[in-house]
C-alpha positions in Angstrom: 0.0 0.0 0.0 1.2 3.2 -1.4 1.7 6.6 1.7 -0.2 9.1 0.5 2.3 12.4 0.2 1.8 15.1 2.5 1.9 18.3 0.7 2.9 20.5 4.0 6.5 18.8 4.0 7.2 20.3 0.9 6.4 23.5 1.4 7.7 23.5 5.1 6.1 24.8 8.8 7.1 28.0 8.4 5.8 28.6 5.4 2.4 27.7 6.5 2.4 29.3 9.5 3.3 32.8 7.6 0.2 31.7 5.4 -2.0 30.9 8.2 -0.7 34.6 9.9 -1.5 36.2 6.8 -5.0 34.5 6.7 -5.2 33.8 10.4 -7.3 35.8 12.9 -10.7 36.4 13.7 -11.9 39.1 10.6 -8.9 38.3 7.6 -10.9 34.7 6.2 -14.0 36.5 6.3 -13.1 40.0 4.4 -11.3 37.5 1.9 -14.6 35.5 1.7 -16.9 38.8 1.3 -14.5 40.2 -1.4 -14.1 36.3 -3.2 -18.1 36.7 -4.0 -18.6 40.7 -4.9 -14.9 41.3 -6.2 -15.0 45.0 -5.2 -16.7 46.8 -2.3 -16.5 50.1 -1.0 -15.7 50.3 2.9 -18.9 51.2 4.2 -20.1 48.2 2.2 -17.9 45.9 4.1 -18.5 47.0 6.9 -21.8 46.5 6.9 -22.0 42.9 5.6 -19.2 42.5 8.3 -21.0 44.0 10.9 -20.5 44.1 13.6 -16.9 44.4 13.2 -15.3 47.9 14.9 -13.8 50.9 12.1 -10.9 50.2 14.1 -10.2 46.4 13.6 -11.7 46.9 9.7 -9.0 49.3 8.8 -6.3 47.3 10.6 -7.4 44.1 9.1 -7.7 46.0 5.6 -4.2 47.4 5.7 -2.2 44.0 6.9 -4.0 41.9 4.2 -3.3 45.2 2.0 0.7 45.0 3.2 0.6 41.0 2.9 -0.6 41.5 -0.9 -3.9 39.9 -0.5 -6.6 43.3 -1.0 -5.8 46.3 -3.1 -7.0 49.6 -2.1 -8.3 52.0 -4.9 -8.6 55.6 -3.4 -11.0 58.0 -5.7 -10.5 61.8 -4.5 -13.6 63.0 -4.2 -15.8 64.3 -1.8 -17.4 62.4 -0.1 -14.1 60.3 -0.2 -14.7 57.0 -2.3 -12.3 54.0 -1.1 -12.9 50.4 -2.9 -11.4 47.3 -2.0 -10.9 44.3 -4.2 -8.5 41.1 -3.8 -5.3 41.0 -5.9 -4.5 38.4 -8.1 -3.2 36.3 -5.2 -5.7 36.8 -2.9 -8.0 35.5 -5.8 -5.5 32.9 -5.9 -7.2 31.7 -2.3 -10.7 31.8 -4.0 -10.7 27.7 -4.3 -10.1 27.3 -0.1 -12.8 29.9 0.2 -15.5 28.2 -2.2 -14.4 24.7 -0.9 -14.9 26.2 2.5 -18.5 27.2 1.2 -19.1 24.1 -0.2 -18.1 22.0 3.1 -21.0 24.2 5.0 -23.0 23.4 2.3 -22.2 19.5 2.4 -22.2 19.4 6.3 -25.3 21.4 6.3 -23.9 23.8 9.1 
């Protein structure tokens, strides 16, 4: 009987735990998740689906996944001020996990 392979060797702990920092936490998954299924959002829009998440902890949460590479941040000047977020192309990169995470709640019926 053949070992299955585990994939985490390869890439090494350390790598995964700077993915699961980058990822980790309790807001990062779930901006990812809103932004994986409406591709761009204006802040007030997020947080409002997000509710009820703090300003504070959205813009901090917006700025390390911003500084990590995941969410780009598109700044119109205007007034009112207009600010849109949208994931990069590696954050869309993580758009599988999120839909198989979607489809496990689906499957499991949670």
């Amino acid at each position: 009987m053949e070992k299955e392979v585990c994939y985490l060797k390869e890439v090494g702990y350390e790598k995964f735990e700077k993915v699961v920092n980058m990822i980790g936490g309790k807001w990062k998954l779930r901006i990812i998740y809103v932004l994986a299924f409406n591709e761009v959002l204006r802040y007030g829009e997020l947080k409002r689906i997000l509710s009820p998440i703090t300003h504070k902890m959205l813009t901090a949460q917006l700025k390390e996944l911003e500084k990590d590479g995941l969410v780009n941040r598109k700044e119109y000047q205007q007034i009112p001020p207009k600010v849109e977020y949208s994931l990069t192309q590696m954050g869309k990169d993580l758009e599988p996990v999120v839909k198989e995470i979607h489809t496990w709640i689906t499957k499991h019926n949670i």
